[in-house]
Each structure stands twice: as C-alpha cells, then as structure tokens.
C-alpha positions in Angstrom: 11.5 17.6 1.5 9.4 20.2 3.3 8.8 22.2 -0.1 7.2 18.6 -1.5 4.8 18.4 1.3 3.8 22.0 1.2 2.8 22.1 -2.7 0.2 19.2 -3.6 0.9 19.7 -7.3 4.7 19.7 -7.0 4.7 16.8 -4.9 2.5 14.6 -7.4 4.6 15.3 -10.3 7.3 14.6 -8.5 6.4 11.1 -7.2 5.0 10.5 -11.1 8.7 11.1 -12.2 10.5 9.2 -9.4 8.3 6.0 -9.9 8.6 5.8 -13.8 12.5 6.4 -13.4 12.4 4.0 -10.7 10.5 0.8 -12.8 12.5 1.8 -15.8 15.9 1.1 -13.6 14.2 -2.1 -11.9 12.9 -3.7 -15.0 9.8 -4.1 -12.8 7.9 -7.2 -13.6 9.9 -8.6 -16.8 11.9 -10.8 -15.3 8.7 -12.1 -13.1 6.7 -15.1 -13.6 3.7 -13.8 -12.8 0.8 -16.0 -11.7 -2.5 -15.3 -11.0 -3.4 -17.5 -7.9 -1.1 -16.0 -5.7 -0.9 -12.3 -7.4 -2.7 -9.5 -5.4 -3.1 -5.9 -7.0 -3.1 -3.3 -4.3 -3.5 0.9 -4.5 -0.9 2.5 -2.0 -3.1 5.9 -2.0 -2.1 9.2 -1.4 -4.6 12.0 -0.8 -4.4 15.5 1.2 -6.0 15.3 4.9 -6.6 17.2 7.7 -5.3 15.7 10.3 -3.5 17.6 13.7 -5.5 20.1 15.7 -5.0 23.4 13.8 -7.2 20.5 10.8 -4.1 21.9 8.6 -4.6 20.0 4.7 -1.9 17.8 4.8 -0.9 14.8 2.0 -1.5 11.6 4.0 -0.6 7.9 3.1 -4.4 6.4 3.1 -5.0 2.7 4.5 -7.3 0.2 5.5 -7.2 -1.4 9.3 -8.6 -5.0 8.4 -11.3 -6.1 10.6 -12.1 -9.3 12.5 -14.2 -10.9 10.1 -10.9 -11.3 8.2 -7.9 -13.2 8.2 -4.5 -10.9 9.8 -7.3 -8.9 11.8 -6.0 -5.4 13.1 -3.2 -5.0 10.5 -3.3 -1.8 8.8 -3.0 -2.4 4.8 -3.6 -1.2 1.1 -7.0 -1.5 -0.2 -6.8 -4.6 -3.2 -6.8 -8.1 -3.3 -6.1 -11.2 -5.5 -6.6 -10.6 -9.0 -9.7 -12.4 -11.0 -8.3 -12.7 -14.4 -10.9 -12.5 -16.8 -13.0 -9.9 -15.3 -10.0 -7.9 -14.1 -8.3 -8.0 -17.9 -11.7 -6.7 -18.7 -11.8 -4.1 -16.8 -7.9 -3.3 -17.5 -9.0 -2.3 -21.1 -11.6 0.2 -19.6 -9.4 1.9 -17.0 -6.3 2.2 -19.5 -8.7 4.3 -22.1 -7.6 7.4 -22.8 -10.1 9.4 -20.3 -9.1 7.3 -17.5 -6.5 8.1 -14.8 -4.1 5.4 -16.7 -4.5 6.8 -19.8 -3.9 9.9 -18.5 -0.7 8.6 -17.3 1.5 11.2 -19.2 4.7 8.0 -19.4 1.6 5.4 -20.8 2.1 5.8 -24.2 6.1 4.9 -24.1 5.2 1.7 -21.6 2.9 0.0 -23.9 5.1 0.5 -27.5 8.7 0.0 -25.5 7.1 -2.5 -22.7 3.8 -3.6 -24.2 4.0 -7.0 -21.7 4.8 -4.9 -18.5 2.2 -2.8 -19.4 -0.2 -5.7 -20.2 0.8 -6.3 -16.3 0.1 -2.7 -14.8 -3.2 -2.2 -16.4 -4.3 -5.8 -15.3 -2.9 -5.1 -11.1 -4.5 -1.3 -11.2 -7.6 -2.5 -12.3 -7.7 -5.3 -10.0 -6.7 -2.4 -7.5 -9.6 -0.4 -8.6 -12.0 -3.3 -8.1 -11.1 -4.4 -4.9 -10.4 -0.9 -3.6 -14.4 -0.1 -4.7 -15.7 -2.9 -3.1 -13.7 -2.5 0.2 -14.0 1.5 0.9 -16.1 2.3 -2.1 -13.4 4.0 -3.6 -14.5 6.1 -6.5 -12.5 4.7 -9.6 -12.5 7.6 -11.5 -11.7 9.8 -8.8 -8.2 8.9 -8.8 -4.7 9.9 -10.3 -2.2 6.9 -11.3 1.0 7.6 -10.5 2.8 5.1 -11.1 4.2 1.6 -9.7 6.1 0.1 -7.1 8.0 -3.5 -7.2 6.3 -6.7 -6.1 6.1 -7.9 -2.6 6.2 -11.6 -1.5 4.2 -11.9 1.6 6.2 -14.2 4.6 3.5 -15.8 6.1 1.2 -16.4 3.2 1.7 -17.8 -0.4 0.9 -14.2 -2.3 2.5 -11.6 -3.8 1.3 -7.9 -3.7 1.7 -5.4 -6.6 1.4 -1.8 -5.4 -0.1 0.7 -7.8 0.8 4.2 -6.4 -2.2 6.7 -6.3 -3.4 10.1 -5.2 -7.3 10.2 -4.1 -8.4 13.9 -6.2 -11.5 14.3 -4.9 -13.1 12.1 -2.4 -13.6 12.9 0.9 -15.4 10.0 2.5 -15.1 6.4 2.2 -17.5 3.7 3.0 -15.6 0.7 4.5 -17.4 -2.5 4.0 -17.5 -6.0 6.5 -14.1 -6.3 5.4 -12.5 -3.5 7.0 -12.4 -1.6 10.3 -11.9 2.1 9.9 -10.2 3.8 7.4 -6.4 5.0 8.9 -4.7 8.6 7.8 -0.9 8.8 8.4 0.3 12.2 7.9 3.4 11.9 5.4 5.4 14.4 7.4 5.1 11.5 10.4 6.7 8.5 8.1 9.5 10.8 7.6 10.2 11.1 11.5 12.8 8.4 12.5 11.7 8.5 16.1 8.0 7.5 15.1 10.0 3.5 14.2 9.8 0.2 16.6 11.3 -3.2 16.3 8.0 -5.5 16.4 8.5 -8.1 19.0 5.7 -10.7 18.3 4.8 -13.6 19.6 2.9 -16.0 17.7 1.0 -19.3 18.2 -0.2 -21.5 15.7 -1.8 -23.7 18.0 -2.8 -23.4 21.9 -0.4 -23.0 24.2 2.3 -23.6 21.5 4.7 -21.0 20.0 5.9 -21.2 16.6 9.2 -20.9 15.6 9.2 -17.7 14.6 7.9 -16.1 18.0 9.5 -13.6 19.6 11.3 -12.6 16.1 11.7 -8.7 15.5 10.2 -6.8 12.9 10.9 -3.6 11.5 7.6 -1.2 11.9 6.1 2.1 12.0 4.3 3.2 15.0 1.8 6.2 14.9 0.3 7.6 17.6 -3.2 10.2 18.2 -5.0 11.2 21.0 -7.4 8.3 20.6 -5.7 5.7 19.3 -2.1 3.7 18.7 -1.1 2.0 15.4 1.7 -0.4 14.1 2.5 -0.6 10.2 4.7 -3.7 9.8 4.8 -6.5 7.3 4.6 -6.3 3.6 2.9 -3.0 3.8 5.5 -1.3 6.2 8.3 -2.6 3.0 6.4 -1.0 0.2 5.3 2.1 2.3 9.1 2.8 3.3 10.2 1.7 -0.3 7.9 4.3 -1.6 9.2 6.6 0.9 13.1 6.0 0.2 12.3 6.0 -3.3 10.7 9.7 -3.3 12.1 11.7 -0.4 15.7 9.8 0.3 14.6 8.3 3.5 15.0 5.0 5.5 13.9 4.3 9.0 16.9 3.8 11.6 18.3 -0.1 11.3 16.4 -2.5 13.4 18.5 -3.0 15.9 18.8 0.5 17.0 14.9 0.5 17.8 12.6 0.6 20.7 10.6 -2.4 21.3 7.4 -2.9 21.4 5.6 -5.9 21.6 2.6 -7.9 20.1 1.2 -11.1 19.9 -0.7 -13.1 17.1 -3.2 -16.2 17.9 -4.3 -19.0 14.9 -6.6 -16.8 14.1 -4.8 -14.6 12.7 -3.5 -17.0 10.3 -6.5 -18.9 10.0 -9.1 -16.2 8.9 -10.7 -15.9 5.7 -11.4 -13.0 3.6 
C-alpha cells in the first residue's frame, strides 16, 4: 500500500488495471436502463498535492465543497452534473479521439468492439464530466488522464443517479471555482486509508420548521478530515464511491458503523430545497 502511494506512475497504472478488471467483473452499465433526466456524470479526480507541513507531494483525492448558492450547501463532492444529451454525445466523440485522454485509454480499443454500448455510455458520462468539471473549477480537459470507471450511484434523497469517471489531474495546479462551489478540498490518500479518521453521521433533518423528518437522527457512515484550519465530513453518495474506489484499489473498508464515534450534524429545507 505504502509502495503505491510513494510511486505516482505505479500507482496510476495500478488503479487503470484494477478498474478495467473491476467493470469487466461488474458488467457495469449493461444491465442499466439508463436515463438521461436523472443521470449525472461525475470525475472522482486524483492528482499529487502538497499537503502536511514538511509540503511533501503527495496523491490526494480532489473535491468540490458546494457552496450556498446551491442545493446540499457544505457537502464536499465530485465536480459533474446531469448530463445534456445532445451536446454532451457531441462532445463524447471529441474527447474519445485518439489524442484525447480516452483515447488514450490503453483498454479503449477492446471496450468499444467487445462492449460498443457500454462504451457509447463511458464516453457520453466522461464528457459530461469534463463539461461540468470545466465550468465548475475550470478544470483543464485535456489536462487529464482517464483511468477508468466506477459503478453507478443512486442518490437517497434525490431522484439522480451519479456515474463516476475515475481521473488523475497531470498537470494543473490551480483551479478556479465558480458561484457554484466554495473552495476546492485536498484529502491526502494516505488519510482515507486511516480507520480512525471514520464517524457515524448523526443528522438531524427538517423539512419544514420546527418539524423533523422521519429520517432524523439516522446514522450515516462518513469520513472525517481534519487540518489546522478547518474540519470536514465526506458522507453520502460521494463517501460510497470514494470508499468503493478505495476497497477496490488498496483492499480497504472503513470500520462497520456501528463501531464509530459520533458526530453530529443537522440539515434545514434548504438543504433540500436549493437549486443548482
């Protein structure tokens, strides 16, 4: 595990082989209805990061903490959003060219003659990815390396599913979050491997004043990272595909739920209510 984080190279063609064995197993998205007013394509990205005191280069799992212009304000998540068919199938047959980081995708050739409708699929979610990842961070679409995919996620409290595209930022070092999010969140890899860096979510919600829904003061699973200046919780659908990814590549699940420290939160109407 520690030999992955140390080697940048190693690690990325590692994760490339895992993911491709991984959707091959899973049959990911052939048995799926797919449908395009609830689908979201979203980039899980990877990138090296300074990010402790000594500013060692470390690879670090690269989010967006929504803003509260939007709707689930604070949540950290995956740059993306919901997929515009016609202008994301066209841009789906410019970033799957063969000088793009798809087409460099050294298992693309045997997806699209074994598995030309899943790959009809991929291209469409990592260019909607792309577009949305661009207009929320100004993520440079070129500047990335595909690595490959990650099963759907349905959401529980809205009526979408996310498809995570797994990517490793090569060259850029700034971003330029837009309206839409609130700063730009680095989580060391090294720390989601840490079992005593996991919580058990304790939220209470309201979907009206004064008036708690059923589902308050349910637990959740989450990820809880802490720096000098600030404290974060990953929970949701991102916190599933984030620990997917990392069972998937390193071997490792977070401590069952019930074993956790709590911590607690609470989420108003607004929350719910937002618009993007």
């Amino acid at each position: 595990m520690q030999q992955l984080l140390a080697n940048d190279t190693t690690l990325v063609q590692h994760i490339i082989r895992v993911l491709n064995d991984q959707a091959g197993q899973n049959n990911i998205f052939s048995d799926q209805s797919v449908d395009p007013a609830t689908a979201a394509g979203v980039l899980m990205l990877l990138g090296p990061r300074g990010n402790n005191k000594e500013n060692n280069i470390e690879p670090c799992l690269i989010l967006n903490k929504r803003s509260i212009k939007v709707r689930q304000p604070g949540d950290l998540c995956f740059p993306g959003g919901s997929v515009t068919p016609r202008l994301d199938a066209c841009l789906a047959k410019l970033f799957s060219l063969p000088v793009t980081s798809l087409g460099h995708w050294k298992y693309w050739p045997q997806w699209k003659r074994a598995h030309p409708q899943t790959a009809r699929f991929l291209s469409l979610f990592w260019a909607t990815g792309l577009r949305e990842s661009f207009e929320e961070m100004r993520l440079n679409p070129f500047g990335v390396k595909f690595l490959g995919p990650l099963p759907p996620q349905p959401l529980v409290m809205f009526r979408r599913v996310i498809y995570p595209m797994v990517a490793w930022v090569q060259r850029q070092k700034k971003f330029f979050p837009n309206w839409e999010v609130d700063k730009i969140v680095y989580i060391p890899l090294r720390n989601l491997l840490d079992a005593a860096n996991y919580r058990r979510y304790r939220l209470n919600i309201q979907t009206r004043a004064n008036e708690p829904s059923s589902n308050s003061g349910q637990d959740y699973p989450c990820f809880y990272y802490q720096t000098d200046s600030d404290t974060e919780i990953l929970w949701g659908a991102t916190y599933r595909i984030a620990t997917l990814f990392m069972e998937y590549v390193f071997g490792f699940k977070p401590p069952i739920l019930e074993t956790l420290p709590v911590v607690e939160g609470r989420l108003d109407q607004a929350y719910l209510t937002g618009h993007k």
